[in-house]
N, C-alpha and C positions, 0 to 999 in steps of 0.2 A: 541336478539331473538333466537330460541333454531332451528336448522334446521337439521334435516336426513342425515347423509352420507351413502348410501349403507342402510344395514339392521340391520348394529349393532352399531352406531356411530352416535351420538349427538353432535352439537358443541353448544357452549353459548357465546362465546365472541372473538373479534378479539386480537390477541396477536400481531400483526405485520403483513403488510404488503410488498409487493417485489416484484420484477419484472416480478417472474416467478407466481405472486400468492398471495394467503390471510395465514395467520397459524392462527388456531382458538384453543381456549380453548375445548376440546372435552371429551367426557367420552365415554368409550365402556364396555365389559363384565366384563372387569378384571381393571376398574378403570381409574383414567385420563389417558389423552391422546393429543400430540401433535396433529391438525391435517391440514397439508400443501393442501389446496383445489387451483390444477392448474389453472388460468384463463380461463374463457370460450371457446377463441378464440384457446387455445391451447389443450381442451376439445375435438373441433369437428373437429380436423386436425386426421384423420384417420391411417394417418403412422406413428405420433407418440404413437399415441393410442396403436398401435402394438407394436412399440419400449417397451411400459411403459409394457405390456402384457409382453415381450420377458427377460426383466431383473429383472421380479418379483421374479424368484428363487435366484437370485443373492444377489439381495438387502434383502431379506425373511431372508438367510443366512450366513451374517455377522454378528456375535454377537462376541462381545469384550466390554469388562469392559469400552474399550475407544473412544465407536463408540455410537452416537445417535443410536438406534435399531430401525430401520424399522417393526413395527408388522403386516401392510397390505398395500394392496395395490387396491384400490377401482376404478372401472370402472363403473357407473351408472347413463346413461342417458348423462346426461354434467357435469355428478362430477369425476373429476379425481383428485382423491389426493392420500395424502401417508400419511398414521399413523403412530407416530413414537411415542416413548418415551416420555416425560414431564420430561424435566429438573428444574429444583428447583435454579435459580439462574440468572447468567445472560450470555453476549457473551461478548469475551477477548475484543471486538471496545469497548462497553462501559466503562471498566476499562480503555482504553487506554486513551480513553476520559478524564475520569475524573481525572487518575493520569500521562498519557502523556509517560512515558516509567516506566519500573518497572526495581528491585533489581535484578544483573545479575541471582543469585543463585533461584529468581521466574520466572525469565525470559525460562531459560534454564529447570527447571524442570517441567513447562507450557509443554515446546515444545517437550520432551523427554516422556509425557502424548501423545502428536499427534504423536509423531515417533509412537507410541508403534499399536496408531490406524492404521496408515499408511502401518505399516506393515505385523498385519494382512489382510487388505483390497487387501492389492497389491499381499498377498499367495492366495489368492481367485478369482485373474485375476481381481478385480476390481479398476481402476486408479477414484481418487478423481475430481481433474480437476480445482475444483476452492477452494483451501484452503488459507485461511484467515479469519481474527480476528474476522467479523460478523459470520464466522461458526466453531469457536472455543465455546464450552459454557463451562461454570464455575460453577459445580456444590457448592451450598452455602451449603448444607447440607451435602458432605464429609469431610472425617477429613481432615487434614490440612498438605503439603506435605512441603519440602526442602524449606526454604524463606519464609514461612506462604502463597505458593498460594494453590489456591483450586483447587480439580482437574479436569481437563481439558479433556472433549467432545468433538469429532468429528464431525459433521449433516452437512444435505443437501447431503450426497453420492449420486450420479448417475442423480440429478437434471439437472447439465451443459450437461448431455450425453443426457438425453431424450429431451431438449429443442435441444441439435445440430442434429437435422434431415437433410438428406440432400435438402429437399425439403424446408426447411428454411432457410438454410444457403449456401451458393454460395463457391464454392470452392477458391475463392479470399477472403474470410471472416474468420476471429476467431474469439472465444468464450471466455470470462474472464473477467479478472478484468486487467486493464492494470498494476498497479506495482505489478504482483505478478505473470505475464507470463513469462515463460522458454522462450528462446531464441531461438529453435529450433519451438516452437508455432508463435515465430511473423515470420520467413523464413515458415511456412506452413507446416510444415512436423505431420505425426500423434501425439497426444498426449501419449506416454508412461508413467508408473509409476516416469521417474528420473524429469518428470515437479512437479509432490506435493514432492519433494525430493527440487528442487530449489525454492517453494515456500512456502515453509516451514522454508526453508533459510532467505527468506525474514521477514517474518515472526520475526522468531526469533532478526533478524536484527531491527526491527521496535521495538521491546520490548525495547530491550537495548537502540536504537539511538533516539526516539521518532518520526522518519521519515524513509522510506522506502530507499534502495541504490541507485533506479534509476528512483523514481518518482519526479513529481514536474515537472510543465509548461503543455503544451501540451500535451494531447497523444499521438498524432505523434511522438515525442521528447521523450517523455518517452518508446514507443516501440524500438527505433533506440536504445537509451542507452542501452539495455538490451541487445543487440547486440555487439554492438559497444565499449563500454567503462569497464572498472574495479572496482569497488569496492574498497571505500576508507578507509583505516583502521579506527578500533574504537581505541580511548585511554582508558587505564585503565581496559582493559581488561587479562587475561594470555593469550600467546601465544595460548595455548593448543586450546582456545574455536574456539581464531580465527582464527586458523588454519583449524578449522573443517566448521567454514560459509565458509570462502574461498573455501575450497573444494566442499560444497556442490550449491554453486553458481557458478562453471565451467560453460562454456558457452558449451563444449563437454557433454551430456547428459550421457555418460560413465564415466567421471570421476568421477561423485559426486557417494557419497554413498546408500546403499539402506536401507532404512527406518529401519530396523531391527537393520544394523550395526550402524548407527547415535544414535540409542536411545539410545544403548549398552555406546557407547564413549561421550556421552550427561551426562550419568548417572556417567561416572568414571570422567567428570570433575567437578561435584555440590560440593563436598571437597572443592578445590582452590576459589567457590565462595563465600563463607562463611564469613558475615561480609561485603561485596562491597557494597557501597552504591550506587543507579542509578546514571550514567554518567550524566555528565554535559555537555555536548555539544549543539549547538545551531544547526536547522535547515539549511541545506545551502541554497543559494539563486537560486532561478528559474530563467533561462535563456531562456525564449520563443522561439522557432524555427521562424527566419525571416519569413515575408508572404506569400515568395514563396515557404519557406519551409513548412508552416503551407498548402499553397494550397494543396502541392503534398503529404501530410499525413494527406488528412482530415481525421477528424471525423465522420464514417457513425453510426448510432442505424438503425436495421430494422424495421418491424413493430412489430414484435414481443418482442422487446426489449423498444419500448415505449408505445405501446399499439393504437396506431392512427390508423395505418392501411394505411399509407401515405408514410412512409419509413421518413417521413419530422423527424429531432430532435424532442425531447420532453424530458417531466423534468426527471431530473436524476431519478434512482429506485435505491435502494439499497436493501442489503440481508436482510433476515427476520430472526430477530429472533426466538426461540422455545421457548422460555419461558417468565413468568408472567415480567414483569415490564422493559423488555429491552426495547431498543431505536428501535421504530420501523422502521425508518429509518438511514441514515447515510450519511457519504460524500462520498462514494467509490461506484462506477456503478458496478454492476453484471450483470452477463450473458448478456455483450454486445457485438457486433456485431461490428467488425474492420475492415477496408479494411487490409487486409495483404501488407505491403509495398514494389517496389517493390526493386530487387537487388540492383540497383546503388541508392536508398535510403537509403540503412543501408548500402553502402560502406561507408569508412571514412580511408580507408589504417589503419596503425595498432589500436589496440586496444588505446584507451585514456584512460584517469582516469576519474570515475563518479563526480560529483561535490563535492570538499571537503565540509565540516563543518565547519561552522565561531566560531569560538571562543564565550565562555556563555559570555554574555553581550554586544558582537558586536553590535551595530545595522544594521539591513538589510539594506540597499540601496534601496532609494526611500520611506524610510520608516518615519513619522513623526522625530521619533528620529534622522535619517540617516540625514535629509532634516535640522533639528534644529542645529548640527555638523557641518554641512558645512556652514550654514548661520554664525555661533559663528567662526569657523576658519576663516573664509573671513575676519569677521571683526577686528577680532585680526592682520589677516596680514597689513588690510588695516591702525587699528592702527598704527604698530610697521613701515609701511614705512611712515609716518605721522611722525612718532619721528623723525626717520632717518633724511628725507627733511628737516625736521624743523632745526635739530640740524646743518645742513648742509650747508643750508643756514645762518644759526647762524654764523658759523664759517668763512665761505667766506665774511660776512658785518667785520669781526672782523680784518682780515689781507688786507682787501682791506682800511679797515682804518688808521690800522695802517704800512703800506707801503705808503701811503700818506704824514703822518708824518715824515717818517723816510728817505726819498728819497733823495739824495741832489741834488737842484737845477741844472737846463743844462740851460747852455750857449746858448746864440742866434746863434752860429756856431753850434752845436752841432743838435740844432734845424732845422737849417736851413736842415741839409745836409738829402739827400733822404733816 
């Protein structure tokens, strides 16, 4: 059903839904149109309203070949949304989905498409905040880059900032996606541009490994690692690349590079990628934080991140996509709401190593597979001491016999004597 946004902007269809909101199919002056209509409840909140007001020039003015394009910015009654572009394609979660990790040399030149976004954004004073793979999109109708991927869109800019008001969010709370927060965001410290610098890292990490460095289990357990533990090398990679995730996944927010420089040394290592085919490695296994560790890092959503109005949980939301035939959901929470953990939580004395990778074909633990293994080992061992006994006793009937036979009789003295 076809509905008004402001005075120039018709939508017709839902494209995907999300936490912060609906994206609908839209048409305006100058032809389609993205168009992200904020939820009601965050319509009639008056100082974000102001917020959305205050960084319309900002958002207005970012234009880069690798940046979804903001064309307006509508305040009307109870519609607050943001016009952007129409991408022709789809977002890097659904390819991830479907093909689980990509070719290093698609991987790398994917991410080296977002540095390029990144770093126009951040010469403009504007930090991203929540980058990852539901807000990568994948234009189907550019030509064809390094690896055969497509090239690679930036959206949803300035979304996590106008949603983090302070009048929503408690200064004991973050905002994000949990594997894909800088370390200096779970300690509470402001968000600057080297957190889409580290999560971009990640990113790129997920491409190549088919699993992020320090997700998996709890949330709780997944913000501490981000802190607390190291990054486990990938095989089959050249040094060169991984030297560059290393650095850009430093847990000091100064050391990792700035978005400009990354794309710059992203771009001189796609040569050495040439021909790699995606790694093979398995998922590692999730180690759930014990119960009292799970208490004291629970889980909070507020209400504005579930939509209740109770603070109570509710079903996960994911990011939305901008364009025709993505997944309008996903498995990854956005723009949620975390208790910041607090110091002797993310103690753990020195850094650890995040969980290795099992080996392709491992099976998990706990896993049917895992579970069918160990019931076949049991019974083999219980076999093989089954021979043993047997053969064992075999042999003990054999010399008790024949020591029998062979003995020579004793004398009645012999007998007799104690």
């Amino acid at each position: 059903m076809a509905r008004n946004i402001g005075s120039r902007y018709t939508t017709h269809q839902i494209l995907g839904r999300g936490s912060a909101g609906t994206v609908w199919l839209g048409e305006g002056p100058e032809g389609p149109v993205a168009v992200k209509l904020l939820r009601e409840d965050l319509a009639s909140d008056q100082e974000l309203v102001g917020r959305f007001v205050q960084e319309r020039t900002a958002l207005l003015g970012l234009d880069h070949p690798r940046v979804v394009k903001v064309r307006d910015l509508v305040v009307d009654g109870n519609d607050l949304a943001l016009v952007m572009d129409l991408v022709r394609g789809t977002d890097l979660r659904t390819r991830l989905d479907r093909e689980r990790r990509l070719a290093p040399e698609a991987a790398v030149a994917i991410t080296a498409d977002v540095a390029d976004a990144l770093a126009a954004a951040h010469a403009a004073g504007v930090v991203h905040r929540d980058v990852k793979p539901e807000n990568i999109l994948l234009d189907m109708e550019g030509p064809l880059g390094p690896g055969g991927a497509h090239p690679a869109l930036l959206t949803d800019f300035g979304v996590a900032k106008l949603i983090d008001t302070p009048g929503r969010t408690k200064a004991t709370r973050i905002i994000g996606t949990p594997d894909y927060l800088a370390p200096e965001i779970v300690e509470g410290l402001p968000p600057r541009a080297a957190v889409d610098i580290y999560a971009l890292a990640t990113v790129l990490y997920e491409l190549l490994a088919g699993f992020t460095p320090f997700g998996g289990g709890h949330p709780g357990a997944v913000l501490r690692r981000h802190v607390t533990e190291t990054v486990v090398p990938l095989p089959g990679i050249p040094e060169e690349l991984w030297q560059l995730i290393v650095q850009c996944l430093a847990k000091a927010p100064a050391s990792r590079l700035r978005a400009s420089e990354l794309a710059a040394r992203l771009k001189d290592v796609l040569p050495l990628l040439k021909g790699i085919p995606p790694l093979d490695v398995d998922e590692p296994d999730s180690d759930p934080a014990p119960a009292s560790a799970q208490a004291s890092e629970q889980y909070e959503e507020d209400a504005y991140a579930t939509g209740s109005g109770t603070g109570e949980p509710g079903p996960r939301r994911a990011a939305v996509p901008l364009v025709p035939g993505a997944s309008a959901d996903s498995n990854r929470d956005t723009h949620t709401s975390m208790r910041v953990p607090a110091p002797d939580e993310l103690s753990g004395g020195p850094l650890g190593t995040a969980r290795a990778p099992r080996s392709a074909g491992t099976p998990r633990p706990g896993s049917a597979r895992h579970k069918a293994s160990v019931v076949r080992k049991r019974r083999i061992t219980l076999a093989v001491a089954a021979v043993v006994v047997a053969g064992a006793l075999g042999a003990g009937g054999y010399l008790v016999a024949s020591g029998d036979g062979d003995a020579p009789p004793q004398d009645s003295k012999q007998s007799s004597q104690p």
